[in-house]
Every structure is written in structure tokens, then in C-alpha cells.
MMTF fields as JSON, N, C-alpha, C and O atoms, coordinates in Angstrom:
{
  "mmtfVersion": "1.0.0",
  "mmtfProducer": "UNKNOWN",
  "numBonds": 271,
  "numAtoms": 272,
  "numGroups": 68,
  "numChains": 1,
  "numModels": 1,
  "chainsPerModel": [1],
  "groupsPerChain": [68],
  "chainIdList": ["A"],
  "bondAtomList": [4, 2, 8, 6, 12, 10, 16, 14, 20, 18, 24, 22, 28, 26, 32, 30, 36, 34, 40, 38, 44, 42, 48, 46, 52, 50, 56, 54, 60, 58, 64, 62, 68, 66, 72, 70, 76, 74, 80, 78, 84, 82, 88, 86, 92, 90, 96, 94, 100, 98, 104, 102, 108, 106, 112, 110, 116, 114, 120, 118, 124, 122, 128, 126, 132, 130, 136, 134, 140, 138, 144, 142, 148, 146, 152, 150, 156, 154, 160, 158, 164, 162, 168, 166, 172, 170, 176, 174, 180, 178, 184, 182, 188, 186, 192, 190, 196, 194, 200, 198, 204, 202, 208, 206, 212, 210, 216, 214, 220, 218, 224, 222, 228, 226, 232, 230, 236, 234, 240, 238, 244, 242, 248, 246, 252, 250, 256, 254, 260, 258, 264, 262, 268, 266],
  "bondOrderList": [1, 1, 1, 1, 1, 1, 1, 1, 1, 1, 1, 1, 1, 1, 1, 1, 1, 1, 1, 1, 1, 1, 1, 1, 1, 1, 1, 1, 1, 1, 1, 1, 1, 1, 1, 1, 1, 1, 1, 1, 1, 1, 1, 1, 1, 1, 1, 1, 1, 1, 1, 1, 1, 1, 1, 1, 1, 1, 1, 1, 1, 1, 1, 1, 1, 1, 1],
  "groupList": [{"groupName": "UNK", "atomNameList": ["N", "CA", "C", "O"], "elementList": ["N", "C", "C", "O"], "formalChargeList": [0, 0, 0, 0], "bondAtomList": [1, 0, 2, 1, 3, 2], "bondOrderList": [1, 1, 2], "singleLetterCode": "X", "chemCompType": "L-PEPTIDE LINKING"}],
  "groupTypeList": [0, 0, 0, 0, 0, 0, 0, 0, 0, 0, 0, 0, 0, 0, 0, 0, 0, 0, 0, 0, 0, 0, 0, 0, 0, 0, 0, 0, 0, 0, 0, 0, 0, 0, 0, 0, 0, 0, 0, 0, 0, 0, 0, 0, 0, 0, 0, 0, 0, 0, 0, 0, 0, 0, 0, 0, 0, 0, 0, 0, 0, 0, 0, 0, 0, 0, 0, 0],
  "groupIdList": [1, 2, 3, 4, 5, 6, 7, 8, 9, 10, 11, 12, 13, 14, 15, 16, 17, 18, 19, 20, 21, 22, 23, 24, 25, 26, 27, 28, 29, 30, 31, 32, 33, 34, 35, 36, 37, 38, 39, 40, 41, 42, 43, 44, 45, 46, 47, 48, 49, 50, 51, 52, 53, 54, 55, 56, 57, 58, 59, 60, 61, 62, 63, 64, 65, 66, 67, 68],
  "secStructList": [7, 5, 6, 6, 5, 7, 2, 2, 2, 2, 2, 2, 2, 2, 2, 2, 2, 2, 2, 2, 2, 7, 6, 6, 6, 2, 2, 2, 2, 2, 2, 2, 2, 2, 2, 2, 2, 2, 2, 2, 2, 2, 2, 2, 2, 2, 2, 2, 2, 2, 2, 2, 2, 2, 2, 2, 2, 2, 2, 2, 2, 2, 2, 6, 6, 7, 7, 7],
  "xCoordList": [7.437, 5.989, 5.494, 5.876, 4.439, 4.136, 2.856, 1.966, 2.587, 1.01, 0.421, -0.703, 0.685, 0.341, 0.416, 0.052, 0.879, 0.841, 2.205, 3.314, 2.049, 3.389, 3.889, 3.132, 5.398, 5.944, 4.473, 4.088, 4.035, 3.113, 1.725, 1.028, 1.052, 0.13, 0.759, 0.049, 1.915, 2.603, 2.751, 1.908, 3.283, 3.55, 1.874, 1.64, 1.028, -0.827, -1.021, -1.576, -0.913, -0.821, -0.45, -1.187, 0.687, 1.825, 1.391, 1.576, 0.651, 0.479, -0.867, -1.192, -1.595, -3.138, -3.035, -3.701, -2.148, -1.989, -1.435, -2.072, -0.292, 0.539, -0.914, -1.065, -1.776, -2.725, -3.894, -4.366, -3.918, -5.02, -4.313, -4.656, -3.167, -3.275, -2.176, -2.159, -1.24, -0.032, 1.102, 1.305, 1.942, 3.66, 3.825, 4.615, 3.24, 3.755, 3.295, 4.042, 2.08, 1.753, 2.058, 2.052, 2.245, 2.162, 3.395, 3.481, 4.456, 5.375, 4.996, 5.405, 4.013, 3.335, 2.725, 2.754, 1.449, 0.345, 1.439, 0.987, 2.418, 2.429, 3.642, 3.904, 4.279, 4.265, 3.172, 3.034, 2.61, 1.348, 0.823, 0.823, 0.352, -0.097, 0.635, 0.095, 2.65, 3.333, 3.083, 2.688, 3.385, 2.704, 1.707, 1.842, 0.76, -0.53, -0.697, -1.703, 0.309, 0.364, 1.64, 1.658, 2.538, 3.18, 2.664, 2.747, 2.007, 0.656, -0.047, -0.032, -0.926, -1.953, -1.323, -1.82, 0.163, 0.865, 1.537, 1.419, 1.967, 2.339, 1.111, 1.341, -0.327, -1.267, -1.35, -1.267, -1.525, -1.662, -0.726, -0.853, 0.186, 1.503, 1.153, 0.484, 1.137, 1.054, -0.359, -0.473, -1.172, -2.651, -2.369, -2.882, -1.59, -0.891, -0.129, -0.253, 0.565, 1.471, 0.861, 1.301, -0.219, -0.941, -1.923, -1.963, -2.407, -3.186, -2.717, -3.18, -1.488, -0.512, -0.135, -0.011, 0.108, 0.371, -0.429, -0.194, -1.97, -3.103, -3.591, -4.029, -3.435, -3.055, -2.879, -3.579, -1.455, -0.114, -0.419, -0.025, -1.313, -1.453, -2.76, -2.894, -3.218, -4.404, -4.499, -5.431, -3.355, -3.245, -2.623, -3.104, -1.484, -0.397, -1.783, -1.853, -2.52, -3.575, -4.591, -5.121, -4.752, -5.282, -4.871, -5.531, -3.464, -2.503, -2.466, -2.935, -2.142, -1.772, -3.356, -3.162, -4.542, -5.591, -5.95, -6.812, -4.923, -5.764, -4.353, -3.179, -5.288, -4.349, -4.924, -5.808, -4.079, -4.032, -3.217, -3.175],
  "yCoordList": [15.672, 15.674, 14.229, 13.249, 14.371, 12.768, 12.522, 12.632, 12.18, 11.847, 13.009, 12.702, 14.527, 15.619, 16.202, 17.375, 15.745, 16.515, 17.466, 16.939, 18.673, 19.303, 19.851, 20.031, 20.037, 20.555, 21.398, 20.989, 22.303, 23.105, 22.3, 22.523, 21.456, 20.586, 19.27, 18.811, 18.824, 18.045, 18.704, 18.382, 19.693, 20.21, 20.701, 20.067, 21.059, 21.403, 20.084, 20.158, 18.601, 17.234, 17.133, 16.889, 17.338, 17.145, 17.734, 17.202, 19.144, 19.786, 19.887, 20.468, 18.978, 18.68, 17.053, 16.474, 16.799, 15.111, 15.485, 15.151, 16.144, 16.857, 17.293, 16.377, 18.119, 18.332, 16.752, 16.19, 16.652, 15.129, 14.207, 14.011, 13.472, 12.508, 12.718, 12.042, 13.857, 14.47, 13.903, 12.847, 14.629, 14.743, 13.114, 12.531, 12.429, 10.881, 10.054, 9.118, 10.069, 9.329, 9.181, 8.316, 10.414, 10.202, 9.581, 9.603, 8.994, 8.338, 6.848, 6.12, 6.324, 4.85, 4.923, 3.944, 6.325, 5.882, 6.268, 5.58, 6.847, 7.373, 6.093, 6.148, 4.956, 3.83, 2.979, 2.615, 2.783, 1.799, 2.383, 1.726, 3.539, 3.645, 3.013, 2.493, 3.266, 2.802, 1.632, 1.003, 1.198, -0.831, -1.172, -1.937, -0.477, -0.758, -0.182, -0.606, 0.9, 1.031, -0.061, -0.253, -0.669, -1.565, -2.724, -3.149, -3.194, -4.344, -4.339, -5.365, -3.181, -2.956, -3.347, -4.049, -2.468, -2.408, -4.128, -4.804, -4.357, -5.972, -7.034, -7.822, -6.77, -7.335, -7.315, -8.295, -6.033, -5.526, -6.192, -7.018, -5.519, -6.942, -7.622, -7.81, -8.559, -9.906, -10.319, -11.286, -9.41, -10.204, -9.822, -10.582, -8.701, -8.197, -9.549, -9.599, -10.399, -11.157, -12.392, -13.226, -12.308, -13.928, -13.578, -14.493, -12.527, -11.918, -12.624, -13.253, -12.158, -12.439, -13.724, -14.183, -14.506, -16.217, -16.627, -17.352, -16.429, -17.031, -16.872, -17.757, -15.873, -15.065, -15.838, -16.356, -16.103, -16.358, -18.108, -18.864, -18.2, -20.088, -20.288, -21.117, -19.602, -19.711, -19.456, -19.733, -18.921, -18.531, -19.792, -20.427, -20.495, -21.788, -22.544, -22.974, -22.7, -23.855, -24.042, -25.069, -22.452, -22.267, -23.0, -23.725, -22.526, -22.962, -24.542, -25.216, -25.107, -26.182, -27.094, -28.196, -26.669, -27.111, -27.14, -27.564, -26.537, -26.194, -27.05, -27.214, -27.455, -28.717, -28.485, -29.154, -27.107, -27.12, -27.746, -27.761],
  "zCoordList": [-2.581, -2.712, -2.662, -3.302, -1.63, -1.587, -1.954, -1.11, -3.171, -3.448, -3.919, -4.317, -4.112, -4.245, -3.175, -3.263, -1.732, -0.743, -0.53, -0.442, -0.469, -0.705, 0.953, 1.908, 0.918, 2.213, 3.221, 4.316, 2.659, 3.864, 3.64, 4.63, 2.736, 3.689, 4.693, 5.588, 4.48, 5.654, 6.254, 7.091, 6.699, 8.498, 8.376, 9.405, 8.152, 8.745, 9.017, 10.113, 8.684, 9.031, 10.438, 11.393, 10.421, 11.336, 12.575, 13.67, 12.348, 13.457, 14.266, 15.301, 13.246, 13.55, 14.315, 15.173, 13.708, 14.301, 15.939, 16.938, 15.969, 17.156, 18.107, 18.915, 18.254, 18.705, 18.996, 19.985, 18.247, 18.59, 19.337, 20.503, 18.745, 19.625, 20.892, 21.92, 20.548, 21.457, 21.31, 20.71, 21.89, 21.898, 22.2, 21.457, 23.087, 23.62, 22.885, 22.602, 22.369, 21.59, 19.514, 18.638, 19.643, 18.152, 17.73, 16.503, 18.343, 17.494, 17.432, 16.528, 18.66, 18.337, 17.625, 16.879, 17.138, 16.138, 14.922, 14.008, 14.461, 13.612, 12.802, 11.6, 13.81, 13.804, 13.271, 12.104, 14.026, 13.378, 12.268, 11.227, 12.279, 10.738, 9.472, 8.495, 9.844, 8.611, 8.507, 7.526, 9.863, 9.817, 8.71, 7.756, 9.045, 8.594, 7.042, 6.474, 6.124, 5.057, 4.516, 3.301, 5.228, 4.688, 4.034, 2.882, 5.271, 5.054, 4.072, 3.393, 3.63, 2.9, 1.296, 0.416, 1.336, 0.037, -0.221, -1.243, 0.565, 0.846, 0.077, -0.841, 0.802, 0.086, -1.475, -2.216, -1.825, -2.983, -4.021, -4.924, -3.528, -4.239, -4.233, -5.249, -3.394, -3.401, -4.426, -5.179, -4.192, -4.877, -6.316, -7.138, -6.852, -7.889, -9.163, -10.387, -8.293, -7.999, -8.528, -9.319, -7.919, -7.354, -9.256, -10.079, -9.486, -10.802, -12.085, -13.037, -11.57, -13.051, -13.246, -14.382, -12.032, -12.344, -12.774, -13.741, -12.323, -12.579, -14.181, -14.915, -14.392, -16.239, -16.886, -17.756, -16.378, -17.052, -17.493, -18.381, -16.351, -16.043, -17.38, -18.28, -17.136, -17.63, -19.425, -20.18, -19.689, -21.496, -21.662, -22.6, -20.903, -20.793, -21.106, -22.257, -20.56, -20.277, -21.385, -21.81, -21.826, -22.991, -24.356, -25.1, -24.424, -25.679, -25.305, -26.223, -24.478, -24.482, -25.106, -25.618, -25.038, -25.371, -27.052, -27.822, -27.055, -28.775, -29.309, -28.976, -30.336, -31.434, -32.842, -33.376, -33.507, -35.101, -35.649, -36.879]
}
């Protein structure tokens, strides 16, 4: 199950995609789409990533300011 999508809404996917874009094409789009969800998730990470240093920098920067 992917996301809530279960075995029989993937093949109604599968077979609606099969119809639109056809037999030759759908292994390039269905390519690029992963491309393009790799990417997206890649970002996310990364800005995920980039969140937490900045956090992380920023409490460091905090503490280091204060003198009890």
C-alpha cells in the first residue's frame, strides 16, 4: 500500500495512464515522473537538513551570548 493507495486503485492508475499517454510512451513519462518525485524529495531533505543546522546554529549562538 502506497500512501493509502491499495493494489486495485494502482492497476485503475495504471490503466488510465495506459490509455492517455500509451503503450510507447508511458515508460518515459512514467520515468520522468520518478525523476521528478526524487527531486522534489531530495529538496525537501535537503531544506529539512539546511532547518535543523540553522536551529541548531542559532540556540549555539544563543548560549554562547548569555554570560551568568
Amino acid at each position: 500500500m502506497i500512501g493509502g493507495i491499495g493494489l486495485p486503485e494502482l492497476i485503475v492508475i495504471l490503466v488510465i495512464a495506459l490509455l492517455v499517454v500509451g503503450p510507447k510512451r508511458l515508460p518515459d513519462v512514467g520515468r520522468s515522473i520518478g525523476e521528478a518525485v526524487r527531486g522534489f524529495r531530495r529538496a525537501i531533505k535537503d531544506a529539512d537538513k539546511l532547518a535543523v543546522e540553522e536551529s541548531e546554529k542559532s540556540r549555539h549562538d544563543g548560549r554562547a551570548g548569555r554570560s551568568d
